[in-house]
Every structure is written in C-alpha cells, then in structure tokens.
N, C-alpha and C positions, 0 to 999 in steps of 0.2 A: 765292695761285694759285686760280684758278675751274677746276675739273677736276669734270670729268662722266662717269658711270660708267654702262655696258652689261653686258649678261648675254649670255652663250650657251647656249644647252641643250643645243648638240654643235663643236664645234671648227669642224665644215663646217660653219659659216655663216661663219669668215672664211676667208679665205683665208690659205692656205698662207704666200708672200709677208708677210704683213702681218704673222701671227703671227711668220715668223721674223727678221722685218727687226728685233723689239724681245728675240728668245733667240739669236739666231744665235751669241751667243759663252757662253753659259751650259751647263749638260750636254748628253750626246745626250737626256737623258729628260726634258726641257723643249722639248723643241723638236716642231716640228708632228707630222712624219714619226711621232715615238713616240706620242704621247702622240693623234693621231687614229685611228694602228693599234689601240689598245688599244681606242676608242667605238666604229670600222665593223667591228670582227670581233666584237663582242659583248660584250668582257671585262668592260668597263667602261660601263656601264646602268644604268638605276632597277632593271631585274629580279635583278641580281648586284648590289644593296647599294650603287651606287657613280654616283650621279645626277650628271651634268655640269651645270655652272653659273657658267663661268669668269666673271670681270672683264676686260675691258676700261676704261682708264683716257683720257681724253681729253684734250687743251688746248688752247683754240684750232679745234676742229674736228679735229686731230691727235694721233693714237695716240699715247700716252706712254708706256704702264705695260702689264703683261698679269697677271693672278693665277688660277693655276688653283685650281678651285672643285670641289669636290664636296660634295654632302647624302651623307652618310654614315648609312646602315640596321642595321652591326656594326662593327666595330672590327679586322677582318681584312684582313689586306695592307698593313697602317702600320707595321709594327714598333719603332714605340714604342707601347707597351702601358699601357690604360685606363681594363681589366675589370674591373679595383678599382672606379674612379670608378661605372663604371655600374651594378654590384651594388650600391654606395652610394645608386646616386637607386633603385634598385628598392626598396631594403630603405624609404626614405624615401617609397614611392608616387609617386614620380614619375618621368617619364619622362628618359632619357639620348638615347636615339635618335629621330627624325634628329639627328643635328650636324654642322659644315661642319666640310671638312679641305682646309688647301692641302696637297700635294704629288703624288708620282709614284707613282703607284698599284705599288705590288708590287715597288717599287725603291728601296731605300734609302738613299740617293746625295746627298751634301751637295751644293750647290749655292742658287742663288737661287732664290726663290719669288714674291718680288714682283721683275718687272724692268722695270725704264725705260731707255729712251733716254739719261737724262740721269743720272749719276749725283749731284749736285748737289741733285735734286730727289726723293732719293730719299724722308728723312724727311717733305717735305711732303707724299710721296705716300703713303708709309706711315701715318701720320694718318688724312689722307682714307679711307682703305683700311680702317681697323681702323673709322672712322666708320660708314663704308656697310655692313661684315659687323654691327657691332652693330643696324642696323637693319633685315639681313635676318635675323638671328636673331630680332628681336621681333616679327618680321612674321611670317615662318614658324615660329616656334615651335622653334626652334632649339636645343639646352642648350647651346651652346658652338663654339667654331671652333679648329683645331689646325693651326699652320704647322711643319713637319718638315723635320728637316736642311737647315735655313740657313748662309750662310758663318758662319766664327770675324770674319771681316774685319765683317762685318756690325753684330755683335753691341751697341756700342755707339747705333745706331740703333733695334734692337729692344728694348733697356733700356730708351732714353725713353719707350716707351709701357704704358700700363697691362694687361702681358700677363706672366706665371707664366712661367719659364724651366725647360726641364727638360733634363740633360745626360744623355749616355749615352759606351756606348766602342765603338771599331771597329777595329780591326786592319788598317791598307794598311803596304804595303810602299815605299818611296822610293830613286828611284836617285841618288845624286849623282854620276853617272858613268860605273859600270864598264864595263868593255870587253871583258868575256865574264860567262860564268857562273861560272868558276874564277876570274875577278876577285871578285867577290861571294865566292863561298868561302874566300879567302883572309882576310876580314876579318871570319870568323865565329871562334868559339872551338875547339878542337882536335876536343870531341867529339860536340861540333853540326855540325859540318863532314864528320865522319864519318859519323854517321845519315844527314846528308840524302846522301851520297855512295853508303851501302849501300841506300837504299831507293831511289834512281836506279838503280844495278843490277840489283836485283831485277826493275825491270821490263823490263829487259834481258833477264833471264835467263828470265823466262817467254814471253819471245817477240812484248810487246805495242810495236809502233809507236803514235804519230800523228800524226797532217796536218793541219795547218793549212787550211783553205778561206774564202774570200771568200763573203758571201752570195751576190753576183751571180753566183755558179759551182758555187751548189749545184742537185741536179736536186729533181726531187717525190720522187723515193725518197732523197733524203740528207736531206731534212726530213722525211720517215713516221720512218727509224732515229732522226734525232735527238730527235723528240718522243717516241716509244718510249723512251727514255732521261728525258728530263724527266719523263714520267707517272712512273716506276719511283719517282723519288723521294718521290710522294705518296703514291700505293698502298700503300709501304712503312709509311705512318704511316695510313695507312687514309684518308685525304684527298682533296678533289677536286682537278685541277688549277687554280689560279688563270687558266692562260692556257690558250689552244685554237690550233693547228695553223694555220686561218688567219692570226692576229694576228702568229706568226713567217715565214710566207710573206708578208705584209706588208709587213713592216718590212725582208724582203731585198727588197725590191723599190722602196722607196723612198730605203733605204741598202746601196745590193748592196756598198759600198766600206767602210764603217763596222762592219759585223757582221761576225764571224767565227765561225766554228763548228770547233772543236777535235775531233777523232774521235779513239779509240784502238781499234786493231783487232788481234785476235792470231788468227791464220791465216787474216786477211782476212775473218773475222767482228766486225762491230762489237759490241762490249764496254760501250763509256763516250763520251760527248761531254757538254761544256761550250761554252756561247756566251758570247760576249765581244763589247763594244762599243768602239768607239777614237778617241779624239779626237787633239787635234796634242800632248797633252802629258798622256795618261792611258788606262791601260787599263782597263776594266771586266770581272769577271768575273761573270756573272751565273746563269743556269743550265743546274746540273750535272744527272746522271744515271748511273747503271749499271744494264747488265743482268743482269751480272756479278758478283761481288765478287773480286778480285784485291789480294794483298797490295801494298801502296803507290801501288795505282791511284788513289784519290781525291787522295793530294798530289800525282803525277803531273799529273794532268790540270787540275785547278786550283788549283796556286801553280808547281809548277816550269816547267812549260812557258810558263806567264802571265810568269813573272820573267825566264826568257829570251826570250823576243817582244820585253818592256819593253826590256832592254837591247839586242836586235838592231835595235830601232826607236828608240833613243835618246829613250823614254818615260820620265817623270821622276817617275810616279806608278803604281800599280797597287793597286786596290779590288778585294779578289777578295771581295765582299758583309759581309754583316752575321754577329756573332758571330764564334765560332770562337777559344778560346785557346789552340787547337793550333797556331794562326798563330803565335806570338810567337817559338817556339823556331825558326822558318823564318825569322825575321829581319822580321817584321809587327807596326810600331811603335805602340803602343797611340795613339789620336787623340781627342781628345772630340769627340762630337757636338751638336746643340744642335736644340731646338724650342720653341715660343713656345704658348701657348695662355691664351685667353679663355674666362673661364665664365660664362654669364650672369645664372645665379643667384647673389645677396647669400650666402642662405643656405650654398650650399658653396663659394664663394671662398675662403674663408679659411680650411678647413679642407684643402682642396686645395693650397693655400699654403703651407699646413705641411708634408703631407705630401709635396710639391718639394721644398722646402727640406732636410728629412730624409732624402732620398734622392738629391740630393746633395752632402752631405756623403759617403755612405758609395759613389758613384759617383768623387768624387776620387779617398778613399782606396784604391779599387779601381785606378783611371787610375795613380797612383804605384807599385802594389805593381807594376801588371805591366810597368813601367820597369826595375824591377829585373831581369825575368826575360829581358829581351833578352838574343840567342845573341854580339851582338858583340863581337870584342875590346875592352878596356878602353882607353876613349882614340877609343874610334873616332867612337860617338855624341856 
C-alpha cells in the first residue's frame, strides 16, 4: 500500500466531519467533539506540557487512518506511569522529555488509537505508522513514543511490531442483563449485599438526593457548582486542576445528549457531583468532587447510582475511571489494560524490556488475586 502521512498542530485544521467520519464508532474521547474541546479551551497546548500533532493517514488521495499525537514535556495525565524511565535518562545525562504519546489526554479509557476505515488494513497501517513516528522521533529528537489503553481485540496486531508491551488493571463493572438494581443484588454474596444495602441507606438517612441532568440542560450556575466540586479534588492533594470550566462548557455544547452530570444535594445545598459520558453500550464515569464529606457519599455518587443508570439504560458496560480496589467488593471485575511503547534509544531498550517484562508478571499475578476477591455468588461469574 502507498499511504502518505500529514500532521496537524491543532485538530481545527480538519474538520470535524472528516475526523469523525474515520472515530465515529470508537470512544467518546476519540472523537473530535472531545478531544478539540480539550486544544480550544487551553487544556491541552505546548504551554500545559501537551503539544498536538496528530497523523493523518492517506490512500489514494483519501483519508484512511487518524493517530492522535502529542510531544509530550512531563508525564502527567497518562496514567501509565514512567518516572522511573525518566529519572533513568536523568541519572544517564540524557534527556527523556519531549516524547510522543498517542492517547486521551486525562482519560484513561481503553479504546483504539490508531483507526482506519478499513479494518483489513489495519496492520499495514500500523507499520507504516510505527515507520513515520520513528522518523519524527529522529527528527525531533524525540526519546520514545507511548500508545495507551489499546483494545485486548487488537493485541495480536500490536505484537507484530517492534514495540514493549506493558499491562495494567482497572476495575469496570458488566451487566449481563439485570433488571433492576435488587436484581444485581441478588447475585452478590449475603454480606456484600448487605454493606452496599446499609451504605444506600445511609444516605437516605442523612437526607442527600440526586439528579441526574443532561449537559444540554445544565445552566452557567450548574457548571460553576460542578467545577467547584472537581477543583475540591485537587486542592485536597494540593494540585492544579488538569481541566478548566471552559473545556466542560465545551463539551455540553457539543455533546449536550452524551454528558451527564450527576449532583447530590442535601437541603438543596449542592454537596458532590460526578460527570459521566455515554455511548449506545457504555457508561463512563469520569470526574468526581465533594464539598462535603458525607458517610457513603463517594460510592453513592460514583458506582451505585452509575450501576443503576447502566441497568435503567440497558448499558452493558460501566468504567467508573482508573484505580480503585474498593471497586471489587461493589461487584467491578478486575480487566487488564494494555499499552505499546517504542524507545528510541539502543542503549535503554533492553533494559526497559526487562523491566516490562518483570512488571508484568507481578501485574498478572496481581489481575488473578483480585478475581478471587469478587463479592459474587459462587457459580455466577
């Protein structure tokens, strides 16, 4: 195949259409709407660490392929982590920073990274792809390139090529069906079915509702409380926020039907919200906040009320983010993750190699123990 390859320095140079005529069925956070919200409110710039420089893939004169691209200046908001690796080129005098990274800046959400039109032509275009990133690493000076939470379907595609595999774990939840939430509870174990029954209460008992709302129906003051809420989470670790008030006014306005914003209110003083994105067959829980601390408020707001959305909307999946092994005993089934990375220096390839290698092993063993720890009756999974 003759495929020919473009850059973009900001997403608006193509248009909207085009990019999504090749993501349309890939996550929300591939697709234009997000991922242009994140470069026109600022989030995502040369000045925040986070330089755009997508691929475009060609054939024939005609779009095939898209890979989103970043020159990366730190290592914050990938959450596959390493800081190891770059204290290594430091301690070595040499430089780690810039490196490319394909994925979704601040989102860590399995899905495709490279995507084409054609699925047939995928590895010829992954080739080509891994081709052209090693020659803008030698051009620019590049240490390395990092593609994050690719499919499990994929995987055999990403193996052919000369790229480090590195696994991780994440906790979603799966519905095969249920038909309420006491369905679901029914096929938990007696005294896991209990806690999550007495911490449902609780927030009964102290008085806290909340409501569901559509982005397209939120006002300017339902986005000040809820960013007031997302900040709170930083603050608390003494940190900036990654994302700015614009970027989520954005994105209700591009996806007013796909975002939701979760509020918890107790004497009609907002307390807590959590946003959530939603495709035809997955929920996403993304970000949480309190202003508050209220006993059972955080599983409240982001897994029970998320697990019944899923089943009210007859959603087959639900990602309430990364981490968290407090999920497992909520019925959130340990999954592996998967990322691909190229180094371009001889010298730490293969010491980088090993230490993948050794850290997946002890990521299996981790993946299996917390198989064990699921709240399901025996027989069920």
């Amino acid at each position: 195949m003759n495929y020919t390859v473009t850059y973009l320095s900001a997403l608006s140079q193509i248009e909207a259409k085009a990019w999504d005529s090749i993501t349309k069925d890939a996550t929300p956070f591939m697709q234009y709407a997000f991922l242009n919200a994140l470069e026109t409110s600022g989030c995502v710039q040369l000045s925040t660490g986070w330089q755009p420089h997508h691929m475009l893939i060609q054939h024939d004169n005609q779009l095939v392929a898209v890979l989103p691209l970043y020159i990366k200046y730190h290592s914050y908001g990938e959450y596959v982590f390493d800081h190891q690796w770059a204290q290594a080129y430091q301690h070595y005098n040499m430089r780690y920073y810039p490196k490319l990274l394909s994925s979704t800046p601040f989102t860590p959400v399995t899905g495709p990274r490279l995507v084409c039109t054609q699925p047939a032509l995928f590895d010829s275009l992954l080739e080509f792809a891994l081709q052209q990133i090693q020659l803008l690493c030698d051009t620019h000076g590049l240490s390395s390139w990092h593609c994050l939470f690719t499919p499990a379907a994929q995987t055999k595609s990403w193996q052919s090529v000369p790229l480090l595999k590195r696994t991780g774990v994440q906790f979603h939840w799966h519905n095969p069906g249920y038909e309420s939430f006491d369905d679901y509870l029914a096929k938990l174990q007696s005294k896991k079915r209990k806690t999550i029954k007495r911490e449902r209460r609780r927030i009964q008992e102290q008085g806290i509702q909340h409501y569901w709302t559509q982005a397209g129906d939120m006002t300017n003051t339902d986005w000040l409380h809820f960013y007031q809420c997302y900040c709170a989470t930083y603050v608390k670790r003494d940190q900036t926020p990654y994302l700015n008030l614009d970027f989520f006014q954005k994105i209700a306005v591009a996806k007013p039907h796909n975002v939701l914003c979760l509020m918890a209110k107790q004497e009609d003083r907002l307390i807590a919200s959590s946003l959530f994105f939603v495709s035809d067959t997955t929920l996403y829980g993304r970000y949480w906040g309190c202003l508050e601390e209220k006993d059972a408020l955080h599983f409240e707001t982001c897994y029970y009320q998320g697990i019944e959305y899923a089943i009210r909307h007859s959603l087959a999946h639900f990602d309430a983010g990364a981490q968290g092994e407090h999920k497992i005993s909520r019925g959130f089934e340990p999954i592996e993750t998967l990322s691909w990375h190229w180094i371009n220096s001889p010298e730490f390839r293969e010491p980088i190699r090993q230490y993948v290698t050794q850290e997946s092993e002890l990521v299996t063993a981790y993946h299996e123990e917390c198989k064990t720890l699921l709240p399901f009756k025996q027989g069920f999974i």
